[in-house]
C-alpha positions as CSV (number, residue, x, y, z in Angstrom):
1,X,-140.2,34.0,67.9
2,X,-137.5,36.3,67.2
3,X,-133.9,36.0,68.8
4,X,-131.3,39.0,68.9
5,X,-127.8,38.2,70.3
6,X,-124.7,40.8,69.9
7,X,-121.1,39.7,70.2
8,X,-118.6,41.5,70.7
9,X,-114.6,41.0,70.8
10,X,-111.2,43.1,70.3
11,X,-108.9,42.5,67.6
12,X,-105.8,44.3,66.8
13,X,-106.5,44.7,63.4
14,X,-107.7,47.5,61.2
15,X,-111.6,47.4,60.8
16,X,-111.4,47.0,57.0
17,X,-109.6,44.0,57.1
18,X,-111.8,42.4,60.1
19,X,-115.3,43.5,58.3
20,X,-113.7,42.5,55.1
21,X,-112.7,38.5,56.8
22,X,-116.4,38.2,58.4
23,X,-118.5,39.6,56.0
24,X,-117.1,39.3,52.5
25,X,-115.8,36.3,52.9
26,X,-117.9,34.9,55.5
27,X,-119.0,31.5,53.8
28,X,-115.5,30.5,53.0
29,X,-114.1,31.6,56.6
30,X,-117.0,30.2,58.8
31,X,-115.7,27.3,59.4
32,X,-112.7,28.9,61.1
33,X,-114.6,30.1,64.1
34,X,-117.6,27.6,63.7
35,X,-116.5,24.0,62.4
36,X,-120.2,23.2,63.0
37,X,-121.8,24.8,60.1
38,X,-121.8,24.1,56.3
39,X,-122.1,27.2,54.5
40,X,-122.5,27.7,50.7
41,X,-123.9,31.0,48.6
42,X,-126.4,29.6,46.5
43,X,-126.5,33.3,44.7
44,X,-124.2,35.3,42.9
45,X,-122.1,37.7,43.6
46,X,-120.4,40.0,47.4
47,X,-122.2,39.4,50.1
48,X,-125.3,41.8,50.9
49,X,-129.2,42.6,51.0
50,X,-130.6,39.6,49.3
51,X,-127.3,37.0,49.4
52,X,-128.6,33.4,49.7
53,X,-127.1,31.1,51.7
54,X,-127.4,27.9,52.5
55,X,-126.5,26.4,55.8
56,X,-125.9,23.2,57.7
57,X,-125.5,22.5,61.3
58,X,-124.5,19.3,62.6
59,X,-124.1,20.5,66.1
60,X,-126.4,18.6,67.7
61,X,-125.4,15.4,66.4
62,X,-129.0,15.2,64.2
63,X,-127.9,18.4,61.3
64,X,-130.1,20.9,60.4
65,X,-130.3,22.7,57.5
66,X,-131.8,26.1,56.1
67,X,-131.2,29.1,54.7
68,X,-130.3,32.4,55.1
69,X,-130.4,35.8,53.2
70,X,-128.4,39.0,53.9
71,X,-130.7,41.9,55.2
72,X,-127.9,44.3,54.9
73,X,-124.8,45.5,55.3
74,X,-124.1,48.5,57.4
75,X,-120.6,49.9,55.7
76,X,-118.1,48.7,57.9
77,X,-120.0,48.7,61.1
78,X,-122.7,45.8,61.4
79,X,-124.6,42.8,58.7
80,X,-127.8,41.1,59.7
81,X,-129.4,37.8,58.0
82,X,-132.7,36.4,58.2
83,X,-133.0,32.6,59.3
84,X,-135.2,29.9,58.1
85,X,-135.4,26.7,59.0
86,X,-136.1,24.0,56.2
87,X,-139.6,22.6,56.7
88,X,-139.5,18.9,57.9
């Protein structure tokens, strides 16, 4: 079943550098707003349609883990990723 959430939150700060913290460097600053999730690219290269990454969430006390890809990048404006849950 798919899920859709939206977020949204005001920061003082110019919209390159905010897109640029979240998206382009979103496995190595996750942790800063979500100490619950392991993240690491698995491919090469910026962040975009097709980046693979794997994840880690210990939330629950039992931790998941899957993977994600990057659908795409919206210049400056929005990213989406596809979730998949590791079979087992």
């Amino acid at each position: 079943m798919p899920v859709r959430f939206e977020v949204s939150q005001v920061i003082d700060r110019p919209l390159e550098k905010v897109f640029h913290f979240i998206v382009h460097e979103h496995v190595h600053n996750h942790p800063r707003w979500d100490p619950d999730i392991e993240l690491e690219q698995l491919s090469e290269g910026p962040i975009g349609l097709g980046t693979q990454i794997r994840r880690r969430n210990s939330r629950s006390g039992t931790p998941v883990e899957g993977e994600h890809a990057g659908g795409g990048i919206r210049r400056k404006s929005s990213l989406c990723y596809g979730h998949s849950r590791q079979p087992g």
